[in-house]
DRENDO-1510 file (C-alpha; in Angstrom, 1 decimal, always signed):
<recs>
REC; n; res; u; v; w
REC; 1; UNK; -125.1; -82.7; -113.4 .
REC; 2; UNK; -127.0; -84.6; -111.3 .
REC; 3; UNK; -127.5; -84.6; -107.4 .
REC; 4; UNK; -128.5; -88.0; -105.9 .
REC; 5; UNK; -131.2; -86.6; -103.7 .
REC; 6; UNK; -133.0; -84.8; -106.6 .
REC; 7; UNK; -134.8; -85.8; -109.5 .
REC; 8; UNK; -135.5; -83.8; -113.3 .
REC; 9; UNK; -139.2; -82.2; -113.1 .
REC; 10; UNK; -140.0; -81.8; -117.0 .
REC; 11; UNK; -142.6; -78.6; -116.2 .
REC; 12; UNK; -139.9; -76.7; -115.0 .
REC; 13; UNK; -136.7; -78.1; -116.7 .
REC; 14; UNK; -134.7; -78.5; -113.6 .
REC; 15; UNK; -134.2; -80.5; -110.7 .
REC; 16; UNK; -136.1; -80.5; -108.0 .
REC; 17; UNK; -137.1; -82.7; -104.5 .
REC; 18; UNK; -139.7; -85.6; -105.3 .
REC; 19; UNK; -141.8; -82.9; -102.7 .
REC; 20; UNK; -142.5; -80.4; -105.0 .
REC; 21; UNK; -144.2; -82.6; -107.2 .
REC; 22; UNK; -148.2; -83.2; -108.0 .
REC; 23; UNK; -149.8; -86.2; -108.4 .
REC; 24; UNK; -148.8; -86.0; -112.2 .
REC; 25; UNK; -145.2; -85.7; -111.7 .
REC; 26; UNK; -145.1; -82.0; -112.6 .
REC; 27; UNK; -144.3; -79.2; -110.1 .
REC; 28; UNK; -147.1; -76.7; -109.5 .
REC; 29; UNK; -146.2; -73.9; -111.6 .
REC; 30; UNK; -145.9; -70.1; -109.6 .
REC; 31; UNK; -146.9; -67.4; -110.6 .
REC; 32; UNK; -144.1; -65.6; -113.4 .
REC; 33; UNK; -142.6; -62.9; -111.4 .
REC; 34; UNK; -141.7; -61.0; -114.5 .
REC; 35; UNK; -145.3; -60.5; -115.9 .
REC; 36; UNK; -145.7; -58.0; -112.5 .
REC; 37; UNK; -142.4; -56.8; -112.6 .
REC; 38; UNK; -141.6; -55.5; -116.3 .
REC; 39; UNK; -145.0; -53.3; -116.3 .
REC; 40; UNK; -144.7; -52.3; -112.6 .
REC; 41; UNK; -140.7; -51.5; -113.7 .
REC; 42; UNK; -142.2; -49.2; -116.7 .
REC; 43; UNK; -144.7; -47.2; -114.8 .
REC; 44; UNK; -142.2; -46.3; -111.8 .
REC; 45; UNK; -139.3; -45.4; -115.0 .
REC; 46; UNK; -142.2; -43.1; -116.2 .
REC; 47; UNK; -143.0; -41.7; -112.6 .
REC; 48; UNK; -139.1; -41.3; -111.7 .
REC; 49; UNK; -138.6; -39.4; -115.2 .
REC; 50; UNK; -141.4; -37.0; -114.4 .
REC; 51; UNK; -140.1; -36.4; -110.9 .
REC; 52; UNK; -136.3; -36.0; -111.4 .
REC; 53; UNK; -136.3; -34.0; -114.6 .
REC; 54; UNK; -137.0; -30.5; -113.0 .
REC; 55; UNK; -133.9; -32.0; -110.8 .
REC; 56; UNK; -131.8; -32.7; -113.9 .
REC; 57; UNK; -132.4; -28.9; -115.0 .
REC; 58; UNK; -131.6; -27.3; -112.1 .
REC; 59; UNK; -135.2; -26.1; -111.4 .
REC; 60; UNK; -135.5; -28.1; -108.2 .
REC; 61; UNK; -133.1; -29.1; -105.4 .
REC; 62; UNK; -131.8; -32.5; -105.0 .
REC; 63; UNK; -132.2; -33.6; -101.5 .
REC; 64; UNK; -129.9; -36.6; -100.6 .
REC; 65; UNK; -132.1; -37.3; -97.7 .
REC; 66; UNK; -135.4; -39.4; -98.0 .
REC; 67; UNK; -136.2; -38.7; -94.4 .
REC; 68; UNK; -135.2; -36.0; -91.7 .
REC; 69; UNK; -136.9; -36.7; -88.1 .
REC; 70; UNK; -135.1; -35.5; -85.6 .
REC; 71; UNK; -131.0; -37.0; -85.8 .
REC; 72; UNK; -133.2; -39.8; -87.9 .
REC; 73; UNK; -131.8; -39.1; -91.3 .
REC; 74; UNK; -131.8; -41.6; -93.8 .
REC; 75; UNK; -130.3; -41.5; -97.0 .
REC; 76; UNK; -131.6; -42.3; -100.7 .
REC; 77; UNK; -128.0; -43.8; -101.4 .
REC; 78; UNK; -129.0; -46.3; -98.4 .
REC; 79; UNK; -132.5; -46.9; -98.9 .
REC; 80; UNK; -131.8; -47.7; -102.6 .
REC; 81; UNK; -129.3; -49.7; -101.7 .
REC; 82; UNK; -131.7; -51.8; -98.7 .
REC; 83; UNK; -135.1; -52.2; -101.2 .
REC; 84; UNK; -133.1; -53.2; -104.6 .
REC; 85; UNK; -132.7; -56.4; -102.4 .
REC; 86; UNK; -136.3; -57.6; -102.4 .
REC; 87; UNK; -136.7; -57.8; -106.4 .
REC; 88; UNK; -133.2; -59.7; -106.3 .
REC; 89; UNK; -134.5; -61.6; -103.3 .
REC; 90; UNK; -137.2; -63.2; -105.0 .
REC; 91; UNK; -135.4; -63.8; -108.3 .
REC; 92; UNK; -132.8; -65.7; -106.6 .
REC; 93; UNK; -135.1; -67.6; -104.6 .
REC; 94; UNK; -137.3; -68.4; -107.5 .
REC; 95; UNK; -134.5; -69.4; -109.8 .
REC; 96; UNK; -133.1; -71.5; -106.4 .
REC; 97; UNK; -136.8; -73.5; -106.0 .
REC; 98; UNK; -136.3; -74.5; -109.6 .
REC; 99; UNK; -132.6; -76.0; -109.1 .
REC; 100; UNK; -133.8; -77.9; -105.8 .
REC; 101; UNK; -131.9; -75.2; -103.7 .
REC; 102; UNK; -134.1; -74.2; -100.5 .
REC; 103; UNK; -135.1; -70.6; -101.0 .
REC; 104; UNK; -135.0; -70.0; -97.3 .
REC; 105; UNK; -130.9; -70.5; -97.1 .
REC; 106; UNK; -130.7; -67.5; -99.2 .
REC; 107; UNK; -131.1; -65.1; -96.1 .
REC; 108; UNK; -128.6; -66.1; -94.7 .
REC; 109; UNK; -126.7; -66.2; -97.5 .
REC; 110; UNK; -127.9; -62.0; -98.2 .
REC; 111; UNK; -126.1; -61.0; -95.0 .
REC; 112; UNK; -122.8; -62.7; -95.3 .
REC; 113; UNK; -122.9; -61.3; -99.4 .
REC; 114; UNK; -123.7; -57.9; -97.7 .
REC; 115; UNK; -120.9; -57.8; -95.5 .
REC; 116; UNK; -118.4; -59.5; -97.8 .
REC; 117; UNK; -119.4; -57.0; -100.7 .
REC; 118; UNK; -119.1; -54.0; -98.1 .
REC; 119; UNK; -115.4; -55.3; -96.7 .
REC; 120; UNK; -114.6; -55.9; -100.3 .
REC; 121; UNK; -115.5; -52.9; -101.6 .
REC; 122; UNK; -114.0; -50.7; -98.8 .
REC; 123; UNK; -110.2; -52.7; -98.8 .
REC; 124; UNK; -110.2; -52.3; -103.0 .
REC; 125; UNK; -110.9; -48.6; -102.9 .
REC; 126; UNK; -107.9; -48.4; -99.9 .
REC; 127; UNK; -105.8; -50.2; -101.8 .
REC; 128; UNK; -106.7; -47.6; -105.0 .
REC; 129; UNK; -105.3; -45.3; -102.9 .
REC; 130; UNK; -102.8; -46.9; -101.0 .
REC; 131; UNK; -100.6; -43.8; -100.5 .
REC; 132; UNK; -103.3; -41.7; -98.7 .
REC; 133; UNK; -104.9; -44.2; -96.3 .
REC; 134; UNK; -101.4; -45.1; -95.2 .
REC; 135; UNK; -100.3; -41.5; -94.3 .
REC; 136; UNK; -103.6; -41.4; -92.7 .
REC; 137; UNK; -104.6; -45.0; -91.3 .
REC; 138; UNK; -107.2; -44.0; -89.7 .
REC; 139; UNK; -109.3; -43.0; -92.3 .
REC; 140; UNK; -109.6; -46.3; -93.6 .
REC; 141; UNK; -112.5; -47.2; -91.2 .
REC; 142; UNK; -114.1; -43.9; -92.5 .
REC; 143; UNK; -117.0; -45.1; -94.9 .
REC; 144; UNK; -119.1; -42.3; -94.3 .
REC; 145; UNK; -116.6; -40.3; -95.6 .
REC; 146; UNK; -117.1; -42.4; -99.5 .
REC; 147; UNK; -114.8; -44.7; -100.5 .
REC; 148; UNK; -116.8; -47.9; -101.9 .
REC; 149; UNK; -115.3; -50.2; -105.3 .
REC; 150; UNK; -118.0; -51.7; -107.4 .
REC; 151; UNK; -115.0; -54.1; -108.4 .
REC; 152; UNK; -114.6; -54.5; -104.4 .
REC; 153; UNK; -118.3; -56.0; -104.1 .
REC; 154; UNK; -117.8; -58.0; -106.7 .
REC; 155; UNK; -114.7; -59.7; -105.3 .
REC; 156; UNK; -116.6; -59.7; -101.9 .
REC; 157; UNK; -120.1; -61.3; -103.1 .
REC; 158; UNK; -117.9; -63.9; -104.8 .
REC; 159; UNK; -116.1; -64.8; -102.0 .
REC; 160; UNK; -119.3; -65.3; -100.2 .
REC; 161; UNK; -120.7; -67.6; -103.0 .
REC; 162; UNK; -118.0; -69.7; -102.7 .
REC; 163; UNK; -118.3; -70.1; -99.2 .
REC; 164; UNK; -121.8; -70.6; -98.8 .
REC; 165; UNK; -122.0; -72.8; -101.8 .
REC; 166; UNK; -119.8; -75.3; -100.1 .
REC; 167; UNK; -122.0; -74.9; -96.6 .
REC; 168; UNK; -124.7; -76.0; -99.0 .
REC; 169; UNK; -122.7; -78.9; -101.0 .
REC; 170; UNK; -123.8; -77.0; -103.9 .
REC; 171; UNK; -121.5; -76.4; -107.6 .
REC; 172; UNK; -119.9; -72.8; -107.1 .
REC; 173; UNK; -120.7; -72.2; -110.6 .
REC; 174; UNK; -124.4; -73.2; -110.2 .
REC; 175; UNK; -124.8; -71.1; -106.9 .
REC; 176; UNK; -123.3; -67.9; -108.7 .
REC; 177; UNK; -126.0; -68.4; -111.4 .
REC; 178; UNK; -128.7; -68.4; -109.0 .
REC; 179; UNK; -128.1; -65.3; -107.0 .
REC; 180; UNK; -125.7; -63.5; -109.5 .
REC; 181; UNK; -128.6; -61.8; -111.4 .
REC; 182; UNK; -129.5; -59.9; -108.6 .
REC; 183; UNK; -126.6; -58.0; -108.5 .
REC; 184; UNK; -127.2; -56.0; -111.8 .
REC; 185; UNK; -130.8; -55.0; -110.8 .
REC; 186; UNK; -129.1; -54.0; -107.7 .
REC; 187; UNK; -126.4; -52.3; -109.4 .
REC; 188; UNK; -129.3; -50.4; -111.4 .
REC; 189; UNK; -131.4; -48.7; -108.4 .
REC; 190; UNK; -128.5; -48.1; -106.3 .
REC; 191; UNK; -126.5; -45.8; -109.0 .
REC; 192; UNK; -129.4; -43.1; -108.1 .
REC; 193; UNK; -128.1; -42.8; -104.7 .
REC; 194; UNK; -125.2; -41.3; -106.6 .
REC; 195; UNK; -127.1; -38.9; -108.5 .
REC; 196; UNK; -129.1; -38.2; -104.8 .
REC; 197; UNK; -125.1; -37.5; -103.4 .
REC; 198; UNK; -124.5; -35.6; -106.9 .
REC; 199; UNK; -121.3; -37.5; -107.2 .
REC; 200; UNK; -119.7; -39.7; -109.7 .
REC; 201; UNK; -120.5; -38.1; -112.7 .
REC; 202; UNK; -118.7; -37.0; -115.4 .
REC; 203; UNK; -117.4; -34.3; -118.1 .
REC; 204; UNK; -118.7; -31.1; -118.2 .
REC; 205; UNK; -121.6; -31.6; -121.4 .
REC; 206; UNK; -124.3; -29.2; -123.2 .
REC; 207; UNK; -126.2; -32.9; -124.2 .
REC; 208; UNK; -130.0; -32.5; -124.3 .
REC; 209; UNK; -129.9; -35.5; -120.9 .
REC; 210; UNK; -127.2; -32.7; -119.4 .
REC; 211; UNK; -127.5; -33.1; -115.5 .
REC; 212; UNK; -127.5; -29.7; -113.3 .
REC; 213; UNK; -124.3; -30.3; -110.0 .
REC; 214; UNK; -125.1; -27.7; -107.5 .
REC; 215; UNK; -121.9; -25.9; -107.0 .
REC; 216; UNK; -121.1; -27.4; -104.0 .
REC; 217; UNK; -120.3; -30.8; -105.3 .
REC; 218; UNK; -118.3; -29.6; -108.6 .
REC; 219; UNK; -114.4; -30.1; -108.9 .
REC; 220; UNK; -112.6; -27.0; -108.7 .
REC; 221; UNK; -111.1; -27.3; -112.5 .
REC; 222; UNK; -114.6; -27.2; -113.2 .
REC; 223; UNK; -116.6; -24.5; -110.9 .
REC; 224; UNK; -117.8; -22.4; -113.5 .
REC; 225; UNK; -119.7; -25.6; -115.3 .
REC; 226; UNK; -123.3; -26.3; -114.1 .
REC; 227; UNK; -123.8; -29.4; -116.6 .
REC; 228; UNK; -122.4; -32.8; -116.2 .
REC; 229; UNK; -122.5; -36.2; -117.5 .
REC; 230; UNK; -125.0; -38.6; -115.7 .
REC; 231; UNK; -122.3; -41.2; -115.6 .
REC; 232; UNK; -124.4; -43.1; -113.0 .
REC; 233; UNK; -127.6; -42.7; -115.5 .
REC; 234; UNK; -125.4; -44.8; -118.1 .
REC; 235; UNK; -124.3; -47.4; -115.7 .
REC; 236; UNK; -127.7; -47.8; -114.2 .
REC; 237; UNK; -129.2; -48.3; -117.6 .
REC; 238; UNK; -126.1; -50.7; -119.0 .
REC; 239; UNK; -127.2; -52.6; -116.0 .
REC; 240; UNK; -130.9; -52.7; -116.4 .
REC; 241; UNK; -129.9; -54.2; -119.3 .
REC; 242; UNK; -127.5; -56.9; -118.4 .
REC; 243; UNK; -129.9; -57.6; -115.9 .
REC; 244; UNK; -132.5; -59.2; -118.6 .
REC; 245; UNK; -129.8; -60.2; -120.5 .
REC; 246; UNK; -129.2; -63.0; -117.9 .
REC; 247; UNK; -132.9; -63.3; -117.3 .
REC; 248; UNK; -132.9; -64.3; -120.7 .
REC; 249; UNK; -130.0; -66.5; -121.3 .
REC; 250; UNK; -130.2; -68.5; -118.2 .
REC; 251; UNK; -133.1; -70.7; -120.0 .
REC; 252; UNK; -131.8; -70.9; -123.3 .
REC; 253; UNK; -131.3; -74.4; -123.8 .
REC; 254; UNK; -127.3; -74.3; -124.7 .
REC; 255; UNK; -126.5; -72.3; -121.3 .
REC; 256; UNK; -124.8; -74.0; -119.0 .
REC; 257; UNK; -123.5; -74.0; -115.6 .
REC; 258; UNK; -121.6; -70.9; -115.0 .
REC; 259; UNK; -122.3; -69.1; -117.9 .
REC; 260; UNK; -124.6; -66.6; -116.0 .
REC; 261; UNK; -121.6; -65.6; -113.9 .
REC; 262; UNK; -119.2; -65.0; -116.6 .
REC; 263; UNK; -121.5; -63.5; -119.0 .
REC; 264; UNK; -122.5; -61.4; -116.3 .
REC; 265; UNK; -118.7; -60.2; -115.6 .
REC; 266; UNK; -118.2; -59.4; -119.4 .
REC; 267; UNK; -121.1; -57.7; -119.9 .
REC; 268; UNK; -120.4; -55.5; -116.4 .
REC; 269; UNK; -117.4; -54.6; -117.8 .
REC; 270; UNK; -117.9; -53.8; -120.8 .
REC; 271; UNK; -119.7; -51.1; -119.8 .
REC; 272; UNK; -118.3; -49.9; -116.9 .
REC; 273; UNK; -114.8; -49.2; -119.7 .
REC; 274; UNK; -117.4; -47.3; -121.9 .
REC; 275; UNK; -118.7; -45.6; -119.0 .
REC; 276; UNK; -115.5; -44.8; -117.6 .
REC; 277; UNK; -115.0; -42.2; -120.7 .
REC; 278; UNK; -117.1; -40.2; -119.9 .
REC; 279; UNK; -116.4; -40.0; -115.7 .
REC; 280; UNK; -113.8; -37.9; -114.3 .
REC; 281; UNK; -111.0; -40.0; -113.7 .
REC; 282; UNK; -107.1; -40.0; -113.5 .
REC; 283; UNK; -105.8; -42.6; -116.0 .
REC; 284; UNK; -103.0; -44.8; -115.3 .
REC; 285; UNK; -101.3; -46.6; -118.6 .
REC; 286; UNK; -102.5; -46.0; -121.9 .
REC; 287; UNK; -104.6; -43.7; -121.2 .
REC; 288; UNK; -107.1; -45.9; -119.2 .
REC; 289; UNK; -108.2; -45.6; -116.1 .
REC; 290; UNK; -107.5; -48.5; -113.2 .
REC; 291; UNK; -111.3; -49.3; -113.7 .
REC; 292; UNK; -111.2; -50.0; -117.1 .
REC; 293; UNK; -107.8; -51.5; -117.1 .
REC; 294; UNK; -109.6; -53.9; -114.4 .
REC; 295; UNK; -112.5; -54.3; -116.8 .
REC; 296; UNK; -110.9; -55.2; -119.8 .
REC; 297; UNK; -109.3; -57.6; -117.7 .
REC; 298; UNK; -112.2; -59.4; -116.7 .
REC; 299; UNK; -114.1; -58.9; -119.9 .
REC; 300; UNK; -110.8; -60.8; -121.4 .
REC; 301; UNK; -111.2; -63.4; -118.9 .
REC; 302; UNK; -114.6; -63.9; -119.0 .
REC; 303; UNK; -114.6; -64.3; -122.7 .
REC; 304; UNK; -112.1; -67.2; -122.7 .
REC; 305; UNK; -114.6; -68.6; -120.5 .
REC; 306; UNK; -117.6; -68.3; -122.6 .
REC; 307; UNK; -115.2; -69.8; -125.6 .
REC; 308; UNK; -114.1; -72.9; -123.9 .
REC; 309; UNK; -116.4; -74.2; -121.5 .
REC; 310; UNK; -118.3; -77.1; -123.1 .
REC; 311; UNK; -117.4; -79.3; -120.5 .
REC; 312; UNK; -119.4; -77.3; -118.2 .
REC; 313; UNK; -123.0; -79.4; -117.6 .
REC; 314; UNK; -125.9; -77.9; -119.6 .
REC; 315; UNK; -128.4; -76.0; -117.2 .
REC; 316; UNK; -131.3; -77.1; -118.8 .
REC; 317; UNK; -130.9; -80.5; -119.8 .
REC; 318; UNK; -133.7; -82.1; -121.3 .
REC; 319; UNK; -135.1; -85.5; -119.6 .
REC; 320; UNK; -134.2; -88.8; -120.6 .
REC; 321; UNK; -137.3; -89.6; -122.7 .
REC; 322; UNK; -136.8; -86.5; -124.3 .
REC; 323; UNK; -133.6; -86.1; -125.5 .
REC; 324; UNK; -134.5; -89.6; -126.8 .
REC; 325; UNK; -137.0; -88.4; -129.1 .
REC; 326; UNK; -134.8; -85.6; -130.6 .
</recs>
């Protein structure tokens, strides 16, 4: 696809304002943001297993509270939450400099996703249970009670892609590839507010990777188990993973515009279904929860998508000259 007031930059297989090129006709490479990230990303995975294993075993407290000063409290869930933005940030913005989208718009863009994914995720999980919040309407206003969809932000940070990518005059499918990788990495961090709440896991277990629920926080059926399943330790890795899965893809030469979105909403619910085993959960046909029966949907959906989209542009089309000399 081509936008008239762009032009294709061969050094960084996109297109890009005449501006951001040298002398040469080449764009001045940055510096890759992955060579500080993946061995910053190992050393803080080898720091965080050393300091929540004696947590996992029950030999130290978990303390959902980073900081306590005064009626300052702030939680781990929400501080997560706030700093898995700044990787994303500049993942988004660098992928955005390469397809001649001004990084700077995507502040802007972080708020209204923000508070679209935080509407959206509050009116699904009211909606999950409709019943309650309408003998009791005024609970629905009560987040800091809990009550947050991950299907709910991702219905809500769609919306606002859609409506910011118009503001822009931007493809819908080529804005969602841009800032959709983000999510995932965010996905990843903020899972270990849960296990900083000690909620959302799963079935009582005796696995070696067991994690200790202060008996507080257990189900009733279950207040004679100590051990759980670290359902939020499986989702965070599944989405590590997806994570560099779209890192990866979104440059492989056959990708093309929109695939990053829907490859990103199969792979999300693939394993939120396998996750959703092991959670405690009541299902609701076939034995399946309402978030898997969501996520097969979507997994389903996205598929098709992946199957029959060759009319979708390529993302990185080569130049002219050479795709002549192929």
């Amino acid at each position: 696809m081509r936008f008239p007031h762009l032009h294709y930059n061969t050094c960084v297989a996109g297109w890009l304002p005449p501006a951001h090129d040298t002398k040469e006709g080449c764009a001045i490479p940055r510096p890759r943001l992955l060579w500080y990230l993946v061995p910053a990303a190992l050393a803080a995975a080898v720091l965080i297993f050393l300091w929540v294993r004696p947590m996992f075993a029950g030999e130290r407290p978990i303390d959902p509270f980073l900081v306590e000063l005064g009626p300052v409290r702030i939680r781990w869930y929400g501080f997560l939450i706030a700093v898995s933005f700044i990787p994303g940030f500049y993942i988004a913005a660098a992928e955005a400099r390469r397809k001649g989208i001004d990084p700077e718009v995507l502040y802007d863009f972080a708020l209204l996703a923000g508070a679209s994914g935080f509407v959206g995720a509050r009116l699904a999980y009211v909606l999950q249970n409709l019943d309650y919040y309408l003998s009791e309407p005024a609970r629905i206003v009560a987040v800091w009670e809990g009550g947050l969809s991950m299907h709910g932000v991702i219905a809500g940070g769609l919306l606002a892609v859609f409506v910011y990518a118009r503001k822009l005059r931007v493809p819908f499918l080529t804005f969602a590839d841009v800032v959709l990788p983000a999510l995932p990495l965010g996905q990843a961090l903020g899972r270990w507010g849960n296990f900083f709440n000690q909620e959302l896991f799963g079935y009582p277990t005796d696995v070696p990777w067991k994690m200790y629920v202060a008996p507080e926080y257990r189900p009733p059926e279950w207040a004679s188990e100590a051990y759980f399943h670290p359902t939020f330790l499986y989702e965070s890795l599944w989405n590590l993973a997806v994570f560099g899965l779209l890192l990866w893809y979104r440059r492989r030469p056959g990708a093309r515009e929109g695939d990053v979105l829907f490859l990103y909403l199969a792979a999300y619910s693939l394993g939120r279904f396998w996750v959703e085993f092991f959670r405690i959960g009541t299902p609701v046909a076939a034995g399946l929860t309402l978030a898997q029966l969501v996520s097969l949907g979507l997994a389903a959906l996205s598929g098709l998508w992946l199957v029959f989209r060759d009319r979708q542009p390529l993302k990185n089309p080569l130049p002219d000259s050479r795709r002549l000399a192929r």
